[in-house]
C-alpha positions as CSV (number, residue, x, y, z in Angstrom):
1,X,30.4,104.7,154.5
2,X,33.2,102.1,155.0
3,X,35.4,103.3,157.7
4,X,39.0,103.7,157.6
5,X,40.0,105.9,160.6
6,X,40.3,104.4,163.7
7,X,43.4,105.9,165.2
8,X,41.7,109.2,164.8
9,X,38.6,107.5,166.8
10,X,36.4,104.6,167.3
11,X,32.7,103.8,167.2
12,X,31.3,103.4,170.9
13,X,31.1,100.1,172.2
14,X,27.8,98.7,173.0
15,X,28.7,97.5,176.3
16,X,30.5,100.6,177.0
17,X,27.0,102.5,175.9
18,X,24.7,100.4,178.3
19,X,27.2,101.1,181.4
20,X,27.4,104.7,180.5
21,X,23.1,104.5,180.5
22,X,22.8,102.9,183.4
23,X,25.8,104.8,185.5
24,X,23.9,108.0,184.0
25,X,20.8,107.0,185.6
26,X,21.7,105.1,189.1
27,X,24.7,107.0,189.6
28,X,23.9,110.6,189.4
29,X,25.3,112.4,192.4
30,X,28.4,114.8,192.7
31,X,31.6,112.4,193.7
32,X,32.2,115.6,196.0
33,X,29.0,115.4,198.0
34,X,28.7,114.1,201.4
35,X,25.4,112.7,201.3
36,X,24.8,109.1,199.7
37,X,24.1,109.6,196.4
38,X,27.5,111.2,196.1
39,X,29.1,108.4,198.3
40,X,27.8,106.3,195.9
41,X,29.1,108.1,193.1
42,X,32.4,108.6,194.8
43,X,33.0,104.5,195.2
44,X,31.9,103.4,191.8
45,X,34.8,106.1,190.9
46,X,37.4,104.5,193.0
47,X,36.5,101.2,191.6
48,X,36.9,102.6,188.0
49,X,40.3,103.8,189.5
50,X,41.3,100.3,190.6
51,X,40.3,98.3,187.5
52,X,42.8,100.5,185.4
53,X,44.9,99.7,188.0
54,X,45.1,96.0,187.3
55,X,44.3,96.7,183.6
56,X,47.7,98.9,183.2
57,X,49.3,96.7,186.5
58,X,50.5,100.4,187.6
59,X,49.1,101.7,191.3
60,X,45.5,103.2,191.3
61,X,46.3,105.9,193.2
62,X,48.5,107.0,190.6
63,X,45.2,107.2,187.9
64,X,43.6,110.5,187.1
65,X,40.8,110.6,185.0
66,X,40.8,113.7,182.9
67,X,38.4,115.0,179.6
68,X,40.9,113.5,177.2
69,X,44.2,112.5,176.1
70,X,45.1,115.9,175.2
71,X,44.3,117.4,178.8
72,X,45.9,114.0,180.4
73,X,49.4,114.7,178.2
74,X,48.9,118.8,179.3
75,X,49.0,118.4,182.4
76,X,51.0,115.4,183.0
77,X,53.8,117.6,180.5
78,X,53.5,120.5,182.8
79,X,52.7,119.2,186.3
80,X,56.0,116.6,185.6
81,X,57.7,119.9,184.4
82,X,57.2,122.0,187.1
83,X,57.5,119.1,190.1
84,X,61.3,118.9,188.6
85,X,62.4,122.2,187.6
86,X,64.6,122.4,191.2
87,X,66.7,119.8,189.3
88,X,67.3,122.0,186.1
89,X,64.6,123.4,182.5
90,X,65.9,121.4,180.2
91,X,63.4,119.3,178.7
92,X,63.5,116.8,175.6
93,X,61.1,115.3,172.8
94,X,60.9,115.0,169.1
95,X,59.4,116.6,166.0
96,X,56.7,114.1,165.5
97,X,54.7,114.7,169.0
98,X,50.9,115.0,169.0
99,X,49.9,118.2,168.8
100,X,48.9,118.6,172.8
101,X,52.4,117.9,173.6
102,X,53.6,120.3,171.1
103,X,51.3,122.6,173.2
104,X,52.2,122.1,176.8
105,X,56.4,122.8,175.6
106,X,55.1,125.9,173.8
107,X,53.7,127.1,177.4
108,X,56.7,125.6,179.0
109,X,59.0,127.8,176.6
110,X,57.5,130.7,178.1
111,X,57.9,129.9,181.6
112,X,61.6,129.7,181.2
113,X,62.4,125.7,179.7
114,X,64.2,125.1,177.4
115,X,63.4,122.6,175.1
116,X,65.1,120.4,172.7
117,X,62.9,118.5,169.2
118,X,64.9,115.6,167.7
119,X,64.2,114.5,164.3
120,X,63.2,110.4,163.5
121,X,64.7,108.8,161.5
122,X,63.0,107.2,157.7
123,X,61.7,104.7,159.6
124,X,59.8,107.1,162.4
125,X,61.4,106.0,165.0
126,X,63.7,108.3,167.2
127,X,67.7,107.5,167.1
128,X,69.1,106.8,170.9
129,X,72.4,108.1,170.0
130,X,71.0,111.3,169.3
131,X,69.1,111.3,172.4
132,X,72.0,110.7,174.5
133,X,73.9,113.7,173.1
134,X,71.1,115.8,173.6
135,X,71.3,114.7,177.7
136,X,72.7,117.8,179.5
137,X,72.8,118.0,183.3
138,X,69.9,120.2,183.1
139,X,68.0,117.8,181.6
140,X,64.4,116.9,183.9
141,X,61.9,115.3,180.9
142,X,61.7,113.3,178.2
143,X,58.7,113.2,176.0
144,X,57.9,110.9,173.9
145,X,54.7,108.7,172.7
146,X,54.7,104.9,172.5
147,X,53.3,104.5,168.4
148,X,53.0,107.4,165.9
149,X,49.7,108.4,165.3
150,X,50.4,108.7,161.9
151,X,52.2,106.3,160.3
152,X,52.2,103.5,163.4
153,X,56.0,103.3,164.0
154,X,56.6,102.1,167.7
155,X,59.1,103.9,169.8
156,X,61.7,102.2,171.8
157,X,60.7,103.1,175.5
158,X,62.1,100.0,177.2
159,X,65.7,101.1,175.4
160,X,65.1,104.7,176.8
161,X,64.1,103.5,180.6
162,X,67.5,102.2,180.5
163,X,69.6,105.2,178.7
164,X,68.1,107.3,181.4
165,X,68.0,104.8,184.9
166,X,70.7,106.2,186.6
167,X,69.7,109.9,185.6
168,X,67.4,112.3,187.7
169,X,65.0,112.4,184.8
170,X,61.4,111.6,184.2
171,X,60.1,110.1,181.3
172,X,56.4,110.8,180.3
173,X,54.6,108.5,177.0
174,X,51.6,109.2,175.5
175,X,49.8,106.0,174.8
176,X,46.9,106.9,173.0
177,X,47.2,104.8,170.1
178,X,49.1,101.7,171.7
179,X,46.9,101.3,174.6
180,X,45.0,98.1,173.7
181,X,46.7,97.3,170.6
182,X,49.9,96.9,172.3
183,X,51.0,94.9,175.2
184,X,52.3,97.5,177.6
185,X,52.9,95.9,180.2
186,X,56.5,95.9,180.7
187,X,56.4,99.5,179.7
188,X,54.0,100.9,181.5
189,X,55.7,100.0,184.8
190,X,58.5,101.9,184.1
191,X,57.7,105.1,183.1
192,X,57.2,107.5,185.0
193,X,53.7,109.3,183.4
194,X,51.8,108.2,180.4
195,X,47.8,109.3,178.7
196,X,45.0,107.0,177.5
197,X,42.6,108.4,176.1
198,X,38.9,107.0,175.9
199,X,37.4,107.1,172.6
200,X,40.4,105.7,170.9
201,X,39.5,102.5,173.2
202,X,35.7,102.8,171.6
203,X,34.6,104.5,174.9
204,X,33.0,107.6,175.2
205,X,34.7,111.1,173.9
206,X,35.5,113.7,176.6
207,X,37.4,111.2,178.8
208,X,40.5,110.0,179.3
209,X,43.4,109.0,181.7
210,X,46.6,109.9,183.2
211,X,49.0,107.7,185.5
212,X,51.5,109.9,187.3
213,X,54.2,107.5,189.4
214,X,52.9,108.4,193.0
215,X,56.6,109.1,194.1
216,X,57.2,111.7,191.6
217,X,54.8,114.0,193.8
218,X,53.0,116.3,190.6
219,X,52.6,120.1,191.4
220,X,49.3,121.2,190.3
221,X,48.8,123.5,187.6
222,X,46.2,125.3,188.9
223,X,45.7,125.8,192.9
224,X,42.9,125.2,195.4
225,X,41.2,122.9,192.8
226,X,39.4,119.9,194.8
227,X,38.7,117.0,191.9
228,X,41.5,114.3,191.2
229,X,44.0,114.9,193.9
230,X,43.2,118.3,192.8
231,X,45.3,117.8,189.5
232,X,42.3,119.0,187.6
233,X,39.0,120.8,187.8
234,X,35.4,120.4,186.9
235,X,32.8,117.6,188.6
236,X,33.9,114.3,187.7
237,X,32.1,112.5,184.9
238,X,31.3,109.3,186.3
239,X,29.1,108.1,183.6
240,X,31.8,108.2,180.9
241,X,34.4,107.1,183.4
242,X,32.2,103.9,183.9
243,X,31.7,103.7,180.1
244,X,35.3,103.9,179.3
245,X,36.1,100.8,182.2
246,X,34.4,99.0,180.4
247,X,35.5,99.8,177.1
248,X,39.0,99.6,177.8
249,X,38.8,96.1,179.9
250,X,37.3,94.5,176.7
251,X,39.5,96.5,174.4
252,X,42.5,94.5,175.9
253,X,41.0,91.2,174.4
254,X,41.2,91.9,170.9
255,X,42.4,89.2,168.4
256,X,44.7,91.9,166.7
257,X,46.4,88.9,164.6
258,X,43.3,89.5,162.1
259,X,45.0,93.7,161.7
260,X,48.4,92.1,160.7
261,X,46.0,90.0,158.5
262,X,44.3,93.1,157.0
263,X,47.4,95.2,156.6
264,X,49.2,92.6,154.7
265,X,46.2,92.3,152.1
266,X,45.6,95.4,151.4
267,X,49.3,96.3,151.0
268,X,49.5,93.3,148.5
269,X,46.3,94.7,147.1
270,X,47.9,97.9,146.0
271,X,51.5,96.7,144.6
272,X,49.3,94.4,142.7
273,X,47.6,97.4,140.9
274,X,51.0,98.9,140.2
275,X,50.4,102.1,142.3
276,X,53.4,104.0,142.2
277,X,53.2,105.0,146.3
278,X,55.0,105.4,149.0
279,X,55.1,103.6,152.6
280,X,55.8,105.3,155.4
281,X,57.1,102.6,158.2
282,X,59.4,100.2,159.7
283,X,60.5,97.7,158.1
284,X,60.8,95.3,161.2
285,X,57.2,93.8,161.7
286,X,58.6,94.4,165.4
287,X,58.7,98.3,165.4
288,X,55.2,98.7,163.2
289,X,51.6,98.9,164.6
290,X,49.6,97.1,161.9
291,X,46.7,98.8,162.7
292,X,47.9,102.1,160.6
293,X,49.5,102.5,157.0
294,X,50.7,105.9,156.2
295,X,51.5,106.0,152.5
296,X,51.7,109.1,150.0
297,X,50.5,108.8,145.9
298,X,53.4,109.7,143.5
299,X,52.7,113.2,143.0
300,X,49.0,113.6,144.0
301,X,47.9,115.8,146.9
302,X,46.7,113.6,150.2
303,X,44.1,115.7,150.7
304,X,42.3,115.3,147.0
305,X,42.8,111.7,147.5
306,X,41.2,111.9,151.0
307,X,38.2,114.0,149.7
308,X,37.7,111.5,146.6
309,X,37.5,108.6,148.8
310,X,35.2,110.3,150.7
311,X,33.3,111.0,147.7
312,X,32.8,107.1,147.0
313,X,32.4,106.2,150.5
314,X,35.5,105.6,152.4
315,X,36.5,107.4,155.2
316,X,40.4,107.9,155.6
317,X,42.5,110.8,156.5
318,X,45.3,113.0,155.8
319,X,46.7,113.0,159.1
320,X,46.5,113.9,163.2
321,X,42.7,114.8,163.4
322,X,44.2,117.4,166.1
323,X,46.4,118.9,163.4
324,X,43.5,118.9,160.1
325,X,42.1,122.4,159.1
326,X,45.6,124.2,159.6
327,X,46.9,123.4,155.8
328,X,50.0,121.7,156.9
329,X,51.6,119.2,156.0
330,X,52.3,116.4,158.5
331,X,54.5,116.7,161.7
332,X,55.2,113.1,161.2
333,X,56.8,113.4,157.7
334,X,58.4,116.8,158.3
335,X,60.1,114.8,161.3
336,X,61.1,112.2,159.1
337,X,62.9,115.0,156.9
338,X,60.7,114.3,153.7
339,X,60.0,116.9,152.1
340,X,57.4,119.5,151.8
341,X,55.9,118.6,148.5
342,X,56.2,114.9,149.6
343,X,54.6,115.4,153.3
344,X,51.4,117.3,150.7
345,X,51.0,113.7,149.8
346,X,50.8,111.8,152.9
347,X,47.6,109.7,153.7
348,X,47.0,107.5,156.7
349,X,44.5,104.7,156.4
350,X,44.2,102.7,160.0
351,X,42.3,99.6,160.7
352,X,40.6,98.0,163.7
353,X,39.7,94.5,164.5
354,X,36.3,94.7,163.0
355,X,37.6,95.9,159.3
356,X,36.4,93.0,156.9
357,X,38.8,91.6,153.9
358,X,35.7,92.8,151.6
359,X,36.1,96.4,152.4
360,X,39.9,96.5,152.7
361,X,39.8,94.8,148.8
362,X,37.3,97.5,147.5
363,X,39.3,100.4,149.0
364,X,41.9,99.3,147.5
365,X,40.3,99.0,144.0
366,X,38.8,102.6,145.0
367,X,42.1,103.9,145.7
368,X,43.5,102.6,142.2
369,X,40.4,104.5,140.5
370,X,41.3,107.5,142.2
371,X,45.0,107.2,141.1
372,X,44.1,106.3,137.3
373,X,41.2,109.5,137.2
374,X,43.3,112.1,139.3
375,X,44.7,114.8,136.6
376,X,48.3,114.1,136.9
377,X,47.6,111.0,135.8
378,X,45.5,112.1,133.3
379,X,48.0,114.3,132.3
380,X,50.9,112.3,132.0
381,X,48.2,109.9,129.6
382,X,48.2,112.4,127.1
């Protein structure tokens, strides 16, 4: 199977799988316990802590390590949420949010926010002036993630930082897919809360992270829980922690020069077999992750396409993994106010530093014979 959907998840590291081995083994104690096999425990934590400090140059003490991005955006959403509601409810983000965040303003909704979706624009990205006029005096949050998961259009967070500086709101990012694909740097020093997740970094599943700026103070969700500051629950998984350090240092090094490199031939691959597609993206190099292409065929459902090229050995998707099995069409494209029949057709193909010229040529060539043998084509033959 040639593999075509990294920003859904990534094979584990090597590295990443001897640390998690040898943490497993020498390292087994409850952080929590007093005796020394959970001191033990307990430091090689806090160094984990401190290395994503310098990795993510933010304060360590702001790093909670949580069971995945999803839990990380949760509860940074809601925490943020609750920490600020003296100030007002209000509470802003936009249509094409992962499905987690979708989830924590659904149970913020019923506590009494109110919340406010923008649309993007064709282009995915979100449009300032419309976030500005959406700014009441009630307004505590903003929401929004750093890349979109689907078709890898970058959001502009520095321009935001500055539309909200002087205002008494906090901004949270979710940077699962531009953590180490992205440099951050300047961003993440600025926000205010933002979620890694660990097996999009080709560390283990079933941990991730969330920085919360230590002067915002988070209210836990749930009381008298001990672990993390007691932000969250549940013995703390040093193993996969360790695992995910490690994954996540080396992730940073990447040569991701050879994804523009892939992008840009397998793009030319296609409009050189005279697909008649659609792309999904920014048209500024600067705004586009080249590590995803979200494209729809002319007329031909994403998901037979998807289950084709499955069927000769590539694996791509359709969408958010988070969001597959409900029979909807993408948040991303219903966002970008295409429409219904045209979201049917969306596809996202993502790449990672390891994808080889060889396999990005024959899925293109695969993708052509799917094209020229899928009935509408057929049809229109006749």
């Amino acid at each position: 199977m040639k593999y075509f959907d990294y920003a859904a998840t990534t094979p584990m590291d090597s590295d990443a799988i001897q640390a998690y081995s040898q943490v497993a083994t020498q390292y087994f104690g409850n952080t929590s316990s007093l005796h020394d096999e959970g001191s033990k425990s307990q430091q090689l934590l806090e160094t984990c802590r401190q290395e994503w400090g310098k990795f993510l140059q933010v304060p360590s003490e702001g790093i909670y390590f949580t069971a995945s991005g999803t839990e990380s955006n949760l509860i940074g959403i809601i925490s943020l949420a609750q920490s600020m509601r003296k100030h007002g409810n209000h509470i802003i983000t936009t249509l094409g949010e992962h499905t987690s965040v979708h989830s924590a303003f659904s149970y913020l909704e019923k506590q009494g926010f109110q919340i406010t979706k923008l649309p993007l624009n064709k282009q995915g990205q979100i449009n300032l002036k419309e976030l500005e006029s959406a700014i009441q005096s009630e307004t505590i949050l903003i929401a929004i993630q750093t890349v979109n998961g689907e078709i890898g259009s970058i959001q502009p967070i520095e321009d935001i930082t500055k539309l909200i500086h002087n205002e008494n709101i906090v901004l949270h990012c979710d940077a699962v897919q531009s953590f180490g694909k992205l440099d951050l740097s300047d961003i993440l020093k600025t926000v205010d809360s933002f979620s890694i997740s660990s097996h999009k970094v080709y560390g283990p599943k079933g941990t991730g992270l969330l920085y919360i700026n230590p002067s915002r103070h988070p209210t836990p969700i749930f009381p008298e829980l001990t672990h993390e500051k007691g932000i969250r629950g549940g013995t703390i998984d040093v193993p996969s922690i360790a695992a995910f350090t490690v994954a996540g240092g080396k992730v940073l090094s990447h040569n991701h020069e050879s994804v523009s490199h892939i992008r840009e031939l397998f793009l030319k691959e296609l409009t050189k077999h005279k697909l008649a597609f659609t792309l999904f993206e920014h048209n500024d190099p600067h705004w586009q992750l080249p590590h995803v292409v979200g494209l729809g065929f002319d007329d031909i459902q994403g998901q037979w396409i998807m289950l084709e090229a499955n069927r000769r050995g590539f694996a791509i998707s359709t969408g958010s993994a988070c969001s597959i099995g409900q029979q909807s069409p993408s948040k991303t494209m219903l966002a970008m106010g295409v429409s219904n029949e045209q979201a049917k057709e969306f596809i996202r193909i993502s790449f990672s530093h390891t994808s080889s010229e060889t396999d990005v040529l024959s899925l293109a060539q695969a993708l052509k014979d799917i094209v020229n043998d899928s009935p509408q084509t057929q049809s229109s033959l006749k």
